[in-house]
C-alpha positions in Angstrom: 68.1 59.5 -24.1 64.7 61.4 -24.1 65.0 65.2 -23.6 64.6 65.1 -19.8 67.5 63.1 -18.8 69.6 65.1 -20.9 68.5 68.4 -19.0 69.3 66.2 -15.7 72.6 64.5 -16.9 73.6 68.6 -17.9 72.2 69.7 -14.2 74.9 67.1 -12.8 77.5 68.4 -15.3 77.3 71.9 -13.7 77.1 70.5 -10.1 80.4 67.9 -10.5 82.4 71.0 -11.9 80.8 74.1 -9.4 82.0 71.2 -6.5 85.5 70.6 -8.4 86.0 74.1 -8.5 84.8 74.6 -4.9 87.8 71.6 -3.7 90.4 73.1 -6.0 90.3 77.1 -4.9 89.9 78.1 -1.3 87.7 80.2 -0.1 88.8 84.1 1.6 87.6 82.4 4.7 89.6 79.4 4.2 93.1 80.9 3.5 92.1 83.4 6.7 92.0 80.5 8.8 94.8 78.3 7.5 97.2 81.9 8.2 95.7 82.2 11.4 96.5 78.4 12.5 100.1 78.8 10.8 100.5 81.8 13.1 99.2 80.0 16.1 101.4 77.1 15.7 104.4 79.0 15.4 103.7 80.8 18.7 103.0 77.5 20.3 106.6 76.0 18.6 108.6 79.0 19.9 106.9 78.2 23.8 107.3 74.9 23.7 111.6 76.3 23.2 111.2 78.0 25.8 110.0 75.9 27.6 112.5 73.3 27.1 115.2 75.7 27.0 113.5 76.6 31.0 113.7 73.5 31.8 117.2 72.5 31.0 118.4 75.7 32.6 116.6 74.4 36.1 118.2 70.7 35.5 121.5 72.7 35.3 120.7 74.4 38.3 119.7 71.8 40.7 122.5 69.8 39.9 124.8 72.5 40.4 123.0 73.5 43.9 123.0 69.2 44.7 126.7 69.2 44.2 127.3 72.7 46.2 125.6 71.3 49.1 127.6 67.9 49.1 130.7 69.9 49.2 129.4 72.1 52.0 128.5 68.7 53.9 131.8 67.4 53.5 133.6 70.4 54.9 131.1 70.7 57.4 132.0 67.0 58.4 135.7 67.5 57.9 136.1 70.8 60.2 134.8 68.4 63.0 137.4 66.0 62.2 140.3 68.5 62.6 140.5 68.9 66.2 140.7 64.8 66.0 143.5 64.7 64.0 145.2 67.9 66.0 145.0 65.3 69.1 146.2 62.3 67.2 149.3 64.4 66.6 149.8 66.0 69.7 150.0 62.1 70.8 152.5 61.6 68.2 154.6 63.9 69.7 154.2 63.3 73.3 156.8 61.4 75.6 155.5 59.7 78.7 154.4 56.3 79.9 152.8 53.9 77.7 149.5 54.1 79.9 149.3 57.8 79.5 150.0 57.3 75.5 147.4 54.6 75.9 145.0 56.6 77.2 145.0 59.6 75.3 144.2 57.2 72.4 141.8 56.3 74.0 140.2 59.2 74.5 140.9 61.1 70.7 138.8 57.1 69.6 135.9 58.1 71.8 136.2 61.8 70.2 136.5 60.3 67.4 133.4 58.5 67.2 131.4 61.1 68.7 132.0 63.5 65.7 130.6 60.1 63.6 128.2 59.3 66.1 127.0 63.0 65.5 126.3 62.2 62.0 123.9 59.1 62.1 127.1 56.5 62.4 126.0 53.7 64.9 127.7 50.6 65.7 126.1 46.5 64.9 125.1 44.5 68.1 126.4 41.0 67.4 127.6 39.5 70.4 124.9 37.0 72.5 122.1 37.9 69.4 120.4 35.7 67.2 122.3 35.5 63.7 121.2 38.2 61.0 122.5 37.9 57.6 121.8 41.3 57.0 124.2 43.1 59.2 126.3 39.9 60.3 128.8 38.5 58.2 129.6 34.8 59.2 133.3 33.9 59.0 132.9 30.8 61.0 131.1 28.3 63.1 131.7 27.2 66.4 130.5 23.9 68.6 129.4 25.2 71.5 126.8 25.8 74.9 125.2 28.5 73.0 121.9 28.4 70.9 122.0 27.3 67.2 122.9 30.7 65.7 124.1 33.1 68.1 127.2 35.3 67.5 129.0 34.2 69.6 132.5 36.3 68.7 132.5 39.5 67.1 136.1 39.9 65.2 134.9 43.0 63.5 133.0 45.7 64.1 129.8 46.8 61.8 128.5 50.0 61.5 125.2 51.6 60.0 124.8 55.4 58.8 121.2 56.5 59.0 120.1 52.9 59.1 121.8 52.1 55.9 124.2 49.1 56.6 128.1 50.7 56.0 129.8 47.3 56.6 128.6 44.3 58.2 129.9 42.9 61.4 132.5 39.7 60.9 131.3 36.7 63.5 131.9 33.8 64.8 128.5 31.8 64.8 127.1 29.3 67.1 126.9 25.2 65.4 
C-alpha cells in the first residue's frame, strides 16, 4: 500500500467512527423532539379516552331515552284503551235483552277499533280480489264461477300497522 491510500484508508477510518458515533448518541435536538412527540402522544391517548368514554355515555343515553319513549307510547296507547275496557264491563254487568247486549258490543268493537284505527291499524281487503301471498294466507281452494285466484271467503281477518303486515288474512281461494 503506497503512502496515499494509507492517508485515504485513515480518512475513512475517522469518517466510519465520527458516523458510528453520530447513530449511537442523539443529538440535544434529537432527544427535544422525541420528549416532545412522547408528550404529544400522550395528550392524543388521554382524548382519544375521552372520547370513547363520550361516546359510551351517549350510547347509554339514547338507549335509555329509546326505551323511555316506548314506555310512554305504551301508556299513551293503553289510557285509550281504558275507557274500552270500562264499557266492556259495564256490559258485563248489565241486564236487558240480548239485542240491547248485542248491540252495546257492538258498539265498544267499533270503539275499539277506532282507538287501533287511530294508531296506523287497518284491516286486509280479501274478499272478490285477486290472490296476494303477501297479505293472504290460503287455507283452501274452491271449484267455483269465480276467476282462477280470487278470495273468495275470508275466514279471518288480516290487519296491517303502518303498512307492515300484523297477520295475514286466512281465505278460501278460487280453483
Amino acid at each position: 500500500m503506497n503512502e496515499e491510500e494509507k492517508k485515504i484508508f485513515a480518512e475513512e477510518e475517522v469518517l466510519s467512527g465520527e458516523l458510528e458515533e453520530s447513530r449511537q448518541t442523539p443529538s440535544d435536538a434529537d432527544s427535544t423532539e422525541l420528549v416532545r412527540l412522547q408528550e404529544e402522544n400522550a395528550q392524543l391517548f388521554a382524548r382519544l379516552q375521552r372520547l370513547q368514554a363520550d361516546f359510551d355515555n351517549y350510547r347509554k343515553r339514547v338507549k335509555a331515552d329509546k326505551q323511555e319513549w316506548t314506555a310512554q307510547a305504551v301508556c299513551d296507547i293503553v289510557r285509550e284503551l281504558l275507557p274500552v275496557v270500562d264499557n266492556l264491563e259495564r256490559a258485563l254487568e248489565a241486564s236487558g235483552s240480548p239485542e240491547l247486549l248485542l248491540s252495546g258490543v257492538d258498539l265498544v268493537t267499533k270503539q275499539f277499533l277506532s282507538v287501533l284505527n287511530k294508531h296506523g291499524l287497518s284491516t286486509i281487503e280479501a274478499c272478490g280480489v285477486q290472490f296476494d301471498p303477501t297479505c293472504h294466507h290460503a287455507i283452501m281452494q274452491l271449484e267455483c264461477a269465480e276467476p282462477e285466484n280470487m278470495v273468495v271467503e275470508e275466514l279471518q281477518k288480516g290487519y296491517r300497522l303502518n303498512q307492515r303486515l300484523l297477520r295475514p288474512s286466512m281465505v278460501k281461494v278460487a280453483k
